[in-house]
C-alpha positions in Angstrom: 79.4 222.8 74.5 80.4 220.4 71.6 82.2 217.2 72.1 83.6 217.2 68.5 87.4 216.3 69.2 87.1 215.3 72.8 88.0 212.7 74.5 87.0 211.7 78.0 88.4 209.7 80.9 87.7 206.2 81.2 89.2 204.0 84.0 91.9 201.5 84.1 90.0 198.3 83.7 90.4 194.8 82.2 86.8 194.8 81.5 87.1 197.9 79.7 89.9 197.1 77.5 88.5 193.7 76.2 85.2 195.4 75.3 87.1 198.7 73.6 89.0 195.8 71.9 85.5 194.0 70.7 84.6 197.7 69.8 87.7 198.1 67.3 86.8 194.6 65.7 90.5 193.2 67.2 89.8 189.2 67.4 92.3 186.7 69.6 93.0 188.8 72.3 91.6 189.7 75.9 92.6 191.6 78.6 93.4 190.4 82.1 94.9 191.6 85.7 98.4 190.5 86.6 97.7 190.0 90.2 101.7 189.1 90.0 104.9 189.2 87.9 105.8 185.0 89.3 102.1 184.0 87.7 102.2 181.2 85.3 99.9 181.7 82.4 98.1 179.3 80.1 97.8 181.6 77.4 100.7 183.7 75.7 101.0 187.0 77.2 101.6 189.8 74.4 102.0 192.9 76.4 102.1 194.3 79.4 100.1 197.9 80.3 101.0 199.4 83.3 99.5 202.1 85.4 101.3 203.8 88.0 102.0 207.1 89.6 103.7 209.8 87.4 106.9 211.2 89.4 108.9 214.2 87.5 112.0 213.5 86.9 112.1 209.8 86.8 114.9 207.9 84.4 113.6 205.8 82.0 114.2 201.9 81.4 116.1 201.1 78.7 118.1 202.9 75.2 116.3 204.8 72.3 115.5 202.0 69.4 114.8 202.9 66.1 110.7 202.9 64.9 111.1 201.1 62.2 111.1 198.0 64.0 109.1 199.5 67.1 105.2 200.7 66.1 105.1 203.5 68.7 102.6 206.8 68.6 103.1 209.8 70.6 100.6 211.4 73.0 99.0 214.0 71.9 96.1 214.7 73.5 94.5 214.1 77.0 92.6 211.7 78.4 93.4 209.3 75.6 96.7 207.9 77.2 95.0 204.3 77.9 93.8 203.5 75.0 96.8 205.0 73.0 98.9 202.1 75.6 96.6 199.4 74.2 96.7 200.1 70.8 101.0 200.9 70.9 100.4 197.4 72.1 98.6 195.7 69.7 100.3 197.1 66.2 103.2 195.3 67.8 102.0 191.6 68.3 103.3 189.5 65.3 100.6 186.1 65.7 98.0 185.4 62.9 95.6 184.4 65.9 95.6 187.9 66.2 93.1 190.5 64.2 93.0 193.9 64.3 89.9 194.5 62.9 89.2 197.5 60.2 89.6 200.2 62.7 93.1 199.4 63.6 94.0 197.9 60.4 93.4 201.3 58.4 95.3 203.1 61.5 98.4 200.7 61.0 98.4 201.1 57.3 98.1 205.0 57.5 100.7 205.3 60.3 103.4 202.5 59.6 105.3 205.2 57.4 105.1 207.9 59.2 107.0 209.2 62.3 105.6 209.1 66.1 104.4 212.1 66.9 102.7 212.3 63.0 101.2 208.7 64.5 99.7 210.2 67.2 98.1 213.0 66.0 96.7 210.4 63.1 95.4 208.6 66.2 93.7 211.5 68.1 91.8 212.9 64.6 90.4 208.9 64.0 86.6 209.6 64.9 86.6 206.2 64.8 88.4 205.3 67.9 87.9 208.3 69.2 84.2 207.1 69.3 84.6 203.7 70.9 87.1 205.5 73.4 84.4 208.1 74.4 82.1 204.8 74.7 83.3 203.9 78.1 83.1 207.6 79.7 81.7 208.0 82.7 78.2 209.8 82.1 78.5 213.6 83.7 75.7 215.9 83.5 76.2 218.9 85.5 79.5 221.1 85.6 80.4 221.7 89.4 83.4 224.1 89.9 84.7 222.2 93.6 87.3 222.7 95.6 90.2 220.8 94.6 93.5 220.2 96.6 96.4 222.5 94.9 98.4 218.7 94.6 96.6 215.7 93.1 98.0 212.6 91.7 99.0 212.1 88.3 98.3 208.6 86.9 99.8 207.4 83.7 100.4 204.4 81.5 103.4 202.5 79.8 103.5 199.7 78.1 106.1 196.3 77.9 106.1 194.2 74.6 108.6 191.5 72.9 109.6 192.5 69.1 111.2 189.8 67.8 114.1 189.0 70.3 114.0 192.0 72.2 111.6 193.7 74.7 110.6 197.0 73.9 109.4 198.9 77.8 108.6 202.5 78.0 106.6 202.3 74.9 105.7 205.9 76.7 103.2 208.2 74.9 104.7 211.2 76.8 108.5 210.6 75.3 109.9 210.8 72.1 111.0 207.6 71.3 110.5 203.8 72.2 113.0 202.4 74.5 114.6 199.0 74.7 115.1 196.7 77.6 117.0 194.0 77.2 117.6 191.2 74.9 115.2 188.2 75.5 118.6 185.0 76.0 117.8 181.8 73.9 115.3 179.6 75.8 113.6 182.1 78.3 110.2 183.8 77.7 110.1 187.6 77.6 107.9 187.6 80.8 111.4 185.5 82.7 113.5 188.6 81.6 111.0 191.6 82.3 110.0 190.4 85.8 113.1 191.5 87.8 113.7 194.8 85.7 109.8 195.9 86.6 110.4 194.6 90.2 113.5 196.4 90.4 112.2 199.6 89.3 109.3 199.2 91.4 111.6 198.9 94.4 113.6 201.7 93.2 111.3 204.5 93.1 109.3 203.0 96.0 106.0 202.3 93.9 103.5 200.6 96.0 101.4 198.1 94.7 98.2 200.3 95.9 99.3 203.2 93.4 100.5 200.6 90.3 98.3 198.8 88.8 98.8 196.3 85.4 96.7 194.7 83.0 98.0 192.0 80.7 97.0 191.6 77.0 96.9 187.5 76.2 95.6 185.2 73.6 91.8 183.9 73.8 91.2 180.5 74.8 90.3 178.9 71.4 91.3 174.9 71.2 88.9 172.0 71.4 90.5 170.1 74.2 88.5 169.4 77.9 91.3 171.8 79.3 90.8 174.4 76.9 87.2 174.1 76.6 87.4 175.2 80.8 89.3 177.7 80.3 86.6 179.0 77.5 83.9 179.0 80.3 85.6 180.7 82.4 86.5 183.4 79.6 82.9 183.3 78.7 81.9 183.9 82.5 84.5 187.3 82.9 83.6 188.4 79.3 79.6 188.2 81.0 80.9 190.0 84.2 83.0 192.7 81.7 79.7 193.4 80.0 77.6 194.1 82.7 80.0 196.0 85.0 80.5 198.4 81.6 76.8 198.6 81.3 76.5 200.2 84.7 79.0 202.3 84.1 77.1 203.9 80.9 74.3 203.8 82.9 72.0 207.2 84.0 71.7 206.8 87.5 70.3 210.3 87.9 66.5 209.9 87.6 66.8 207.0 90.4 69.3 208.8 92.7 66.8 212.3 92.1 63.8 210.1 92.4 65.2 208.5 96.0 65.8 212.1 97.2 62.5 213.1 96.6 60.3 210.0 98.4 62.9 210.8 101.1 62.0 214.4 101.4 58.5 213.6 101.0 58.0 211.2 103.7 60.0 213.7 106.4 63.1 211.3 106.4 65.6 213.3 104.5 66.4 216.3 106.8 67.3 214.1 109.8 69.4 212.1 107.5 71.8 214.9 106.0 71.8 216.2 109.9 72.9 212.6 111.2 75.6 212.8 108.5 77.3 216.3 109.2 77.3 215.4 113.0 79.1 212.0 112.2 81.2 213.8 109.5 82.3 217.0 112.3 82.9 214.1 115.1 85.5 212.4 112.9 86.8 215.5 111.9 87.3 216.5 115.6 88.8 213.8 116.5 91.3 213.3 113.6 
């Protein structure tokens, strides 16, 4: 079957946003967890990108604003609903630190004039991205039809960005429109005002932290100082750790794991290890 026009899942990492970043050419920018919405930063924080679990019905943050001052896209396909929160994101961060790169430059410029759901369906026919999207699938390599529970979670991304004085949330790929949150008062930082709305909602729908999960988009550590230069080693050091944990996730594991089986079977020692596992498995399933 042909993967022309398909796009795959890829997971909710920082790791794999900064390198689909590097992979669009975007310059300035890395992505980081929020471990909490109190955390001071060094760096300027130009986004938010939440993921959390979808609930029907839920009212949205905010009132409609108009696109000309918002860049938002539609979803319109599957699977591509992170990186569409990402780049909704980035075409909205005004700092000449920050460069989009070719890929997304010739996206903005195509899209700019054009309405949201024309935006996203420029967005799903760019081979382009689509490529460096598809870059950071998971590797499958058989097709197993499994028995899957009739309810499964739904997990789905929105994003939070300051447009001049405001702060656009709900920049939603799902909904129509880009909502608006609140005005950003003179001498607080957009992060001051968005904390208690996003706690508040949290609270609200009962969101635990185990099912929400954020990333933060923030500026690279780029000065000369002693401080700065720190803070560049230990950029260096995740950007290192970002690169190998994606590697492994390209990776073909098959040929080892099938390879394994095999010196297993051969030596007499597999049998007795797939019976030792069911018995544990039926015990606990006895006894729970």
């Amino acid at each position: 079957m042909s993967d022309e026009g398909v796009w795959t899942l890829i997971e909710s990492d920082p790791g794999v946003f900064t390198e689909m970043l590097r992979g669009f050419g975007v310059e300035g920018v890395q992505v980081e967890e929020l471990h909490s919405m109190s955390e001071e930063e060094t760096s300027p924080i130009y986004g938010l990108i939440f993921l959390f679990k979808w609930r029907p019905g839920e009212d949205p943050i905010g009132e409609p604003v108009e696109t000309n001052n918002v860049f938002f896209a539609q979803q319109v396909i599957t699977n591509a609903c992170a990186t569409q929160a990402i780049i909704n994101l980035l075409m909205n961060v005004n700092d000449p630190k920050v460069k989009l790169g070719p890929v997304l430059e010739e996206y903005r410029d195509f899209a700019k004039h054009i309405d949201p759901a024309s935006r996203g369906l420029v967005l799903s026919n760019s081979e382009k991205i689509r490529q460096v999207h598809n870059s950071f699938g998971r590797p499958t390599f058989y097709e197993l039809e499994l028995n899957t529970p009739q309810y499964e979670d739904n997990y789905h991304f929105i994003t939070f960005v300051p447009v001049g004085n405001k702060v656009s949330g709900e920049l939603d790929g799902l909904r129509e429109f880009p909502l608006e949150v609140s005005a950003i008062p003179e001498g607080k930082s957009w992060m001051e005002v968005i904390s208690p709305i996003i706690t508040e909602r949290m609270r609200r729908l009962g969101w635990l932290f185990e099912v929400f999960h954020s990333n933060e988009v923030i500026h690279e550590f780029n000065n000369s100082s002693e401080d700065s230069m720190t803070a560049i080693s230990c950029s260096t050091s995740w950007l290192c750790s970002y690169r190998r944990e994606n590697a492994r996730r390209r990776h073909n594991y098959l040929p080892f794991i099938v390879e394994i089986l095999r010196i297993l079977a051969k030596e007499g020692r597999l049998v007795p290890m797939v019976e030792k596992v069911s018995k544990t498995k039926g015990k606990c399933n006895r006894t729970s």
